[in-house]
N, C-alpha and C positions, 0 to 999 in steps of 0.2 A: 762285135757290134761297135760302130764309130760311135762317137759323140752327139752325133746330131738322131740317128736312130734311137740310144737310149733314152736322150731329149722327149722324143715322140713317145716313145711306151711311157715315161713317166708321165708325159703329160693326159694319155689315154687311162693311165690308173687315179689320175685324179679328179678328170671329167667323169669317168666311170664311179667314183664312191656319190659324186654331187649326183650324177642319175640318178643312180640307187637310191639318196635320202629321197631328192625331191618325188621320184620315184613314186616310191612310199606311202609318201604325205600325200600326193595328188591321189594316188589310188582313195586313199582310210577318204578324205574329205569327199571326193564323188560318188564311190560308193554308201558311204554314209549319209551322203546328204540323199541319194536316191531310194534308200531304205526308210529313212525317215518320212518322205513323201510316197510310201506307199503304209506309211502307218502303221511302221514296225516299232515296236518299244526299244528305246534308247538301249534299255538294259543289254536286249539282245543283240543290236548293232555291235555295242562296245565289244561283248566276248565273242561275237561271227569276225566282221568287216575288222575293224581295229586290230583284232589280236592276229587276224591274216596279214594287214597290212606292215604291224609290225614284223613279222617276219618271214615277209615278201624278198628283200634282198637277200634272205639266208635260201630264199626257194629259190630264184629263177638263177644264182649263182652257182647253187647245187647243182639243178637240174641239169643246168646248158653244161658244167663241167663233165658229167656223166653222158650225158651224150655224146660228150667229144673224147670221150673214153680216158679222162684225167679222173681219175677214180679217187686218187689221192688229195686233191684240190676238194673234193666234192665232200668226202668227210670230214677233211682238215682243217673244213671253213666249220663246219657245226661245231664242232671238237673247241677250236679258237675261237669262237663266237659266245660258245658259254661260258670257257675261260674264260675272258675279255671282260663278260657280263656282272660275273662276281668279282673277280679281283683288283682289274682296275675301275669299273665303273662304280660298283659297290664300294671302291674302296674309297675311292673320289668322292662318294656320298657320306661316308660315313666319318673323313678326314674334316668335310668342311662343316656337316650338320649332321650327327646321332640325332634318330626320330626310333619310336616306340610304334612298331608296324600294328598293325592289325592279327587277331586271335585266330583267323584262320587260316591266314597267307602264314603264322610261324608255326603254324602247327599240321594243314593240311597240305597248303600248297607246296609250300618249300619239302616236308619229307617227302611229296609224290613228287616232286623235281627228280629225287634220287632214286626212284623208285624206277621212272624213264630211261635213266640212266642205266638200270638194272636190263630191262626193257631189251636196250638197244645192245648192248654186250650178248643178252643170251640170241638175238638174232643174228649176231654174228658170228658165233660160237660156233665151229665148224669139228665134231666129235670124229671125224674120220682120218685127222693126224694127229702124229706125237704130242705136235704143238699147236693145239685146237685154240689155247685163247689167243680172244680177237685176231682168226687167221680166216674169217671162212666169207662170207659174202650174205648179204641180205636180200632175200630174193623177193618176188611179187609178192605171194602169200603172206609174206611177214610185214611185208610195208600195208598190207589191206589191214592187218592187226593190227597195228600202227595207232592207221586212220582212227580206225573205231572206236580203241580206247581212247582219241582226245576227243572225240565226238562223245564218248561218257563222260570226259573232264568238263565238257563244256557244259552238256547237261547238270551237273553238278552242283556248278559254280552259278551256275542262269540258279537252280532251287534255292541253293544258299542265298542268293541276292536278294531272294521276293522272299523266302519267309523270313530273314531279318531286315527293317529297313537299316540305310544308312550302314549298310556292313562294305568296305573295302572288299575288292577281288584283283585280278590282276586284269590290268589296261582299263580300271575306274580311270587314271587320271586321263586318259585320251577317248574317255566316251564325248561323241559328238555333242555339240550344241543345238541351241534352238534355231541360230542363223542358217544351220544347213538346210531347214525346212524354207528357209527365202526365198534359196536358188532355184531357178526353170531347171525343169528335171535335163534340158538339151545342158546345159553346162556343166550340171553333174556328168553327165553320158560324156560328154567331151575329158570332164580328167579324170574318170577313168580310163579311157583309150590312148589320154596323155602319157598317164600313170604305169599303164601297162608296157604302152614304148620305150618311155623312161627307163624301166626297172628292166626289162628287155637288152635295151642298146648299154645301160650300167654293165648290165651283168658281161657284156662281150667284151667292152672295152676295159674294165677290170680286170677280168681274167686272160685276157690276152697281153694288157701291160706289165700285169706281175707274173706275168708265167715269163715272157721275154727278158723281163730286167732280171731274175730271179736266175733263170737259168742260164742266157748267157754271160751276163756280167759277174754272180755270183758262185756259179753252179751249184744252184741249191735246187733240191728236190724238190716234186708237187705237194707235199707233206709240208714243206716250210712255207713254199706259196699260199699254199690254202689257209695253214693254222695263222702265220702272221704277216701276211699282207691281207687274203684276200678278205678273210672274217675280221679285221680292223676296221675295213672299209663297209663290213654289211652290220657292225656293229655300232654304226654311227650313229642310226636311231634311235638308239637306245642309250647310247652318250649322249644326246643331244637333249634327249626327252628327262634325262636326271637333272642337267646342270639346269636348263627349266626351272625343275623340281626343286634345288637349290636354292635360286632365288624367289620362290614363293613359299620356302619351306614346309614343302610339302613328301618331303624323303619320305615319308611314310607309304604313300601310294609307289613311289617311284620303285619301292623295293618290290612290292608286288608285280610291278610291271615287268622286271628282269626276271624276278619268278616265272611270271604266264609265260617270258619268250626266250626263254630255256628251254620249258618243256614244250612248248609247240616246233623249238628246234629241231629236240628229239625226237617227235612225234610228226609232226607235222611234214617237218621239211625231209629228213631222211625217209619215213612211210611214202611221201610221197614222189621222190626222188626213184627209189626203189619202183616205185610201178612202173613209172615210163623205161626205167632200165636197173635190172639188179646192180647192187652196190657190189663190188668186190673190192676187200679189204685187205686182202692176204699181201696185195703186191708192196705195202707198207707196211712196217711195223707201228703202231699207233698203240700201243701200250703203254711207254713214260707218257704219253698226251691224255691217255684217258686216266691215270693214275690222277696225275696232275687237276684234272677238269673234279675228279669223283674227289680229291681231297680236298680242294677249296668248296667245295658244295658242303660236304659232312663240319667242316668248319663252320661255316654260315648256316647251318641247321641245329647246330650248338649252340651257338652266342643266341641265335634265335629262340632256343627252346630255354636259354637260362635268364634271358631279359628282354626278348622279344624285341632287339634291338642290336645293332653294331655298333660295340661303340668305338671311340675316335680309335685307343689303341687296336684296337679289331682292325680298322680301316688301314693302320699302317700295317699292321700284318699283311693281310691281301694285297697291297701295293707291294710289300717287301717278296709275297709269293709271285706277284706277277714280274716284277724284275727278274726274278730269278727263273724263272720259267722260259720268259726274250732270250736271258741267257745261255740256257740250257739249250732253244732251239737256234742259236746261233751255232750254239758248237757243234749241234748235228744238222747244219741246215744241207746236209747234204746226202743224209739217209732216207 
């Protein structure tokens, strides 16, 4: 690859993450504002629209890489996107402002996080070789189970909402306003259709810029593509939505928020991903990745369940695990 060709892919990996956010954003505000105008309760916007739009980049990334038969890119974005979520984003949260979350994001949500986690392992779980864990492929059926249980989550969290008021859930802090009820429902319709192209034309030029830079200038695997380029970039919303949260000091929601798009990663995006085309997992080993993901989570499910909060040393911890982990996938960025 000349110089001026890797020029181009990097510059498509970087166009490609700006889609993706704006992406995003333009989807949650259109569609939000159109729900709003047909006199949907905010509550339920925030946990449908919102928590879809948050982790719309980790979908259409998935999806399009599984189509394109990069199997490896397509898990290794979820995989690195909830790493990403806890260790640097949380850890960035909890370095510059420790907040006291809420009693049911430390107690419900965060262990059903791990629980997803759980989830997703025994769907791949293939009992027909020596070396069944994480070797086997996640097929439609299992992605329809998926779906449903966050379709239970949602249901869940909507009852927790209305029978206590003023209770925190995950993607409170990105529940719509009142201004989205302003807009002619045509300019909602409009970003949406924006939103979708956006997150669409992101998702190709991403994954075509870090596959190219990745493989031939580095020779790194779809495993390293996926886990730390391409989820850096579908994890932006969710950085972006903390440092936010930072200067309004409002970590408290924010933590929630990484919570809800964790598990709609595992849920959501992989269940989903899986319908349009079974996941096969086997052609990667993705075991230190998921060791990795499932130990910064039971970490953050700790500090959570002994003060309902991370504090600053916590934060340098998960910073300290997310270096090491960059690490770790440099030295194999070619398994």
């Amino acid at each position: 690859m000349t110089t001026l060709e890797a020029f181009v892919q990097f510059a498509f990996v970087l166009v490609g993450m700006l889609l993706l956010y704006g992406g995003g954003a333009g989807l949650v505000k259109g569609a939000g504002g159109i729900a709003l105008n047909l006199h949907i309760p905010r509550l339920v916007v925030g946990l449908t629209v919102v928590a879809f739009g948050t982790s719309a980049p980790e979908l259409f990334v998935s999806v399009l890489s599984a189509v394109q038969g990069k199997m490896g890119v397509s898990i290794g974005n979820v995989i690195g996107s909830n790493v990403i979520n806890v260790a640097l984003v949380l850890g960035i949260a909890a370095v510059a402002r420790p907040a006291t979350v809420d009693r049911g994001v430390a107690r419900v949500d965060a262990p059903f996080m791990l629980i997803t986690y759980a989830l997703v392992a025994l769907a791949v779980v293939n009992f027909g070789t020596p070396r069944f864990w994480l070797f086997g492929e996640i097929q439609r059926w299992e992605g329809v189970v998926l779906v449903l249980i966050l379709v239970g989550y949602i249901y869940v969290l909507y009852r927790r909402s209305t029978s206590t008021a003023g209770v925190a859930t995950p993607f409170s802090e990105e529940l719509p306003n009142e201004a989205d009820t302003q807009r002619a429902l045509w300019i909602d319709a409009v970003l949406v259709v924006l939103g979708v192209v956006a997150l669409a034309g992101g998702a190709e030029l991403l994954v075509r810029g870090a596959s190219e830079i990745a493989t031939e200038v580095f020779g790194a695997s779809e495993r390293f593509v996926g886990i730390a380029i391409v989820a850096f970039g579908t994890s932006l919303p969710e950085l972006f939505t903390t440092i936010a949260g930072i200067s309004r000091g409002e970590m408290d929601i924010s933590v929630g928020n990484i919570v809800g798009s964790n598990i709609f990663n595992s849920l959501m995006v992989l269940g989903t991903t899986a319908l349009v085309r079974p996941i096969e997992v086997g052609g990667t080993d993705f075991r230190s990745d998921f060791a990795f993901m499932t130990g910064t989570t039971v970490l953050l499910v700790l500090f959570l369940a002994v003060s309902r909060k991370v504090p600053r040393a916590g934060g340098v911890v998960f910073l300290g695990i997310y270096v090491a982990y960059f690490v770790f996938l440099t030295a194999t960025r070619t398994v």
